[in-house]
C-alpha positions, 0 to 999 in steps of 0.5 A: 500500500503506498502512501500517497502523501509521502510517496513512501510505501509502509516497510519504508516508513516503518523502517525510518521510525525503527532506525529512528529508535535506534540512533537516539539510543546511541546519541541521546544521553537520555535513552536507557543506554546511558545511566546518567544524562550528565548535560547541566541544561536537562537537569536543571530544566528537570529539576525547575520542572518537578517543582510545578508538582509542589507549587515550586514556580519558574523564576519566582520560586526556582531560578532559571532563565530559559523560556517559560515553555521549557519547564512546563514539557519538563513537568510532564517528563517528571510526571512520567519518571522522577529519576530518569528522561525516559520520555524526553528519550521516546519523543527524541525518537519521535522527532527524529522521525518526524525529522526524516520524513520531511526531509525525505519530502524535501529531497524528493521534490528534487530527485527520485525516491531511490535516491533522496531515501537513502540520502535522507539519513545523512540528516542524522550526522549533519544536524545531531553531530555531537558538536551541535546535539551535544548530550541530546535534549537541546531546546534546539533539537526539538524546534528542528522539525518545525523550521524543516516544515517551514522549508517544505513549505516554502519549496512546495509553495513557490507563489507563496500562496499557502493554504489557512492550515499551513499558515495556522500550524507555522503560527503554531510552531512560531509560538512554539519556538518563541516560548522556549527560546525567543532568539529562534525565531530569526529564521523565521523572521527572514523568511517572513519578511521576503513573503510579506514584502512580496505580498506587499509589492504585488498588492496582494494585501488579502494574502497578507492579511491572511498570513497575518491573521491565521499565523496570529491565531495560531501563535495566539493559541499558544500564547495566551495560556502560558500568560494566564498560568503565569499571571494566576499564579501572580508571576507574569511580569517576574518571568517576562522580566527574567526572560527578556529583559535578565537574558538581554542583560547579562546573558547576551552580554557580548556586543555585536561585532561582524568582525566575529565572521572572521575573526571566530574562525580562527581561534575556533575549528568549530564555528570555521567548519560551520562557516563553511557549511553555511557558504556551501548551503548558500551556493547550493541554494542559490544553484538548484534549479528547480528554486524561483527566486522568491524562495531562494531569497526567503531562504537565504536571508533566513540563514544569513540572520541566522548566521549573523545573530550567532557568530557575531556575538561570539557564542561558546556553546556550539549548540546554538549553530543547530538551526543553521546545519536545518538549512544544509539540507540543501547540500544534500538536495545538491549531491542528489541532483548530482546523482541523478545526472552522473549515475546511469538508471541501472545503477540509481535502480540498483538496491545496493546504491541505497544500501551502500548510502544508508551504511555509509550515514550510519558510519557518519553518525557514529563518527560525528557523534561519539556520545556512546563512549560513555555508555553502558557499553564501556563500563569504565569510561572516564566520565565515570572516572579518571581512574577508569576503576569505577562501572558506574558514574559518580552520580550514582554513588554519590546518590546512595552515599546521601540516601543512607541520610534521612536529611538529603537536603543539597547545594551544588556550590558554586557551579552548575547541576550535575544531575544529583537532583534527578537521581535523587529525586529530591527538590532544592530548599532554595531558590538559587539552588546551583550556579549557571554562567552568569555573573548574577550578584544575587545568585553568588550571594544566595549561594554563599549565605546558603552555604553559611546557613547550614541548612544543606545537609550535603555539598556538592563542589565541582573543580577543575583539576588543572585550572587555565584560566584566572575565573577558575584558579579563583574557584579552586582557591576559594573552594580550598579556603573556605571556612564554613566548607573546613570548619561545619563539613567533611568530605564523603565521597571524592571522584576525578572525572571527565567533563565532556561536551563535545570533542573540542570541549572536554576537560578533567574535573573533581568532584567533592561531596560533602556531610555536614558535622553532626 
């Protein structure tokens, strides 16, 4: 039976949801292949998550800056399991899947099916790499579908004439996205601006009040109930205020320079090799033939902004170039197209050709992201220990050491979640319950005050082992002269470990535990 929207038949589609399983095992640090999800970001949206479970709001009651959206998707992961990502690891899958579909539709608008199937699988290491999907459960990864609908869209409506539904449903979307993070709309906002100014140079003002309108409906819908739960439980302008105004402060702190465009490239291999993806997808786009050029422009604008509003600000986390590798789909449109012409028909028929393509993603994915090194398939890695002794991460032992304490109250000092509070299942007793990257005075002050208080029954400190650079020989020195750490605790449990994100960002790092003085 073929499936007629999809030009896909059901072994096909069944197939890609299978393999879709299947590579979030091994890339995803929240399947049931790793113990522990080690990414700070997971835990500590986990953690502000449970809260909505005991009248713990975001911003006002637990501190963190991400979009209110966010905690309300991690609320229902801690409804389904307190102690693991057990649904943020099947909806990955099913993302992911949705991920292939469609970018099997965009393919197969420009080449046969026997060649843009195989070819669609070469998504997985181009977008999911280790560099940009890093542990997994990245905000980023889950707007992924959304700007791939947007695409197919703009490819399959070259007059710009879309349907109420498509428009309502990229509304939707656009809400979405607004509200985990609003720095992801760019793309959309370069898309839109080439439809609505040609509308307007056309005069096709019912078009525009139509895309205006049904769009707004649908970003309206998503909306208005998160600004009454927020304002019902009289915290509306605290989170606008963290969300907006705190992130422009002190999160986007860096000004913005286009120098960045070439100056970051040359002390960072990362951003140098997704410059050079983005000038191929450029080219690429611009080339393909089957593109009029209304929709290369809308396409290309949206990624120039992308691009811009990431490198020039210097960013750090590598995470944020994920929605500009959505665009380079485009290169794999271009080796297909090439395909098409050089191959001969005996060899694009052949079965092996797609085979041969299919194995050859799977032996990109696993090169491009190595995330199951630290799995349950080599038991003495070294993000369990340094030493290679342990067969299980130091989370978990550290979690049966504050078990065995009717008080398992815990601070994480002077630095970020390491998901202690997830195998614990437990809830922080304040507000600034860890410290993120950012120099936010009243949350080095609350730490410090919680820390003299003694109301934590367990510290956690986090190091590094060989300091590089003045902020963090400080932390050393400041962990190692601390009186109330000295003279009110001792240590219980110690371990080395590697702190790992990505080939290019992995350091060694201590971690201390310690029981207060009874």
């Amino acid at each position: 039976m073929k499936l007629k929207q999809l030009n896909m038949n059901w072994f096909s589609l069944l197939f890609l949801l299978i393999a879709s399983f299947i590579i979030m095992t091994f890339l995803s640090t929240s399947s049931p292949l790793y113990l522990v999800n080690p990414s700070p970001d997971a835990n500590i949206m986990m953690t502000v998550g449970k809260g909505f479970w005991h009248g713990l709001m975001p911003y006002h009651d637990l501190f963190d800056n991400r979009g209110p959206l966010i905690y309300l998707f991690y609320s229902l992961v801690a409804l389904v399991n307190y102690h693991s990502f057990t649904l943020v690891f099947i909806l990955e899958a099913l993302w992911l899947f949705i991920d292939l579909i469609l970018g099997f539709k965009i393919l197969r608008h420009f080449m046969r099916s026997t060649i843009a199937y195989p070819l669609t699988f070469f998504i997985v290491p181009l977008m999911f790499n280790e560099f940009f999907f890093q542990h997994g459960d990245t905000p980023e990864s889950m707007v992924i579908p959304f700007l791939l609908a947007m695409i197919y869209q703009l490819i399959k409506h070259p007059d710009f004439h879309f349907s109420r539904l498509a428009i309502f449903s990229q509304g939707l979307f656009v809400g979405i996205a607004f509200w985990i993070k609003y720095t992801f709309l760019i793309p959309w906002f370069g898309i839109g601006l080439v439809i609505a100014l040609t509308y307007l140079f056309k005069k096709q003002f019912q078009s525009l009040f139509r895309l205006l309108g049904w769009g707004g409906l649908g970003y309206a819908i998503v909306t208005v109930p998160i600004l009454v739960l927020y304002n019902v439980h009289h915290i509306l302008f605290e989170m606008l205020d963290v969300y907006f105004m705190f992130n422009l402060k002190y999160y986007n702190r860096s000004n913005f320079d286009l120098m960045q465009l070439i100056q970051l490239p040359q002390v960072d291999p990362v951003a140098r090799w997704v410059e050079i993806m983005v000038l191929i997808t450029i080219i690429m786009i611009a080339i393909i033939p089957k593109l009029n050029w209304r929709t290369k422009a809308a396409l290309e604008i949206g990624l120039i902004l992308e691009t811009i509003s990431i490198i020039t600000v210097k960013v750090t986390a590598t995470y944020y170039y994920t929605l500009m590798a959505v665009f380079s789909i485009f290169i794999l449109v271009g080796i297909g197209i090439l395909f098409q012409k050089i191959l001969p028909n005996m060899v694009i028929e052949n079965p092996f050709l797609p085979c041969l393509l299919i194995v050859l993603s799977a032996c990109a994915t696993l090169l491009m992201n190595q995330n199951y090194r630290y799995s349950r398939l080599f038991p003495h890695n070294p993000l369990y220990s340094l030493d290679h002794r342990a067969t299980e991460p130091y989370q978990m032992r550290f979690a049966k050491v504050i078990d065995r304490s009717k008080d398992r109250s815990l601070l994480v000092y002077k630095n970020i979640d390491v998901s202690l509070y997830t195998k614990l299942g437990t809830l922080p007793n304040n507000k600034y319950f860890v410290k993120n990257n950012l120099n936010y005075q009243p949350m080095i002050k609350s730490q410090a005050k919680q820390l003299k208080s003694l109301k934590n029954n367990f510290v956690l400190t986090i190091q590094p082992t060989k300091p590089q650079t003045p902020a963090t020989r400080r932390l050393v020195r400041d962990l190692a002269n601390n009186k109330t750490l000295r003279t009110h605790y001792h240590l219980v449990d110690t371990t080395k470990a590697l702190k790992f994100t990505s080939a290019t960002n992995l350091y060694d790092v201590q971690y201390d535990l310690y029981q207060r003085n009874q």
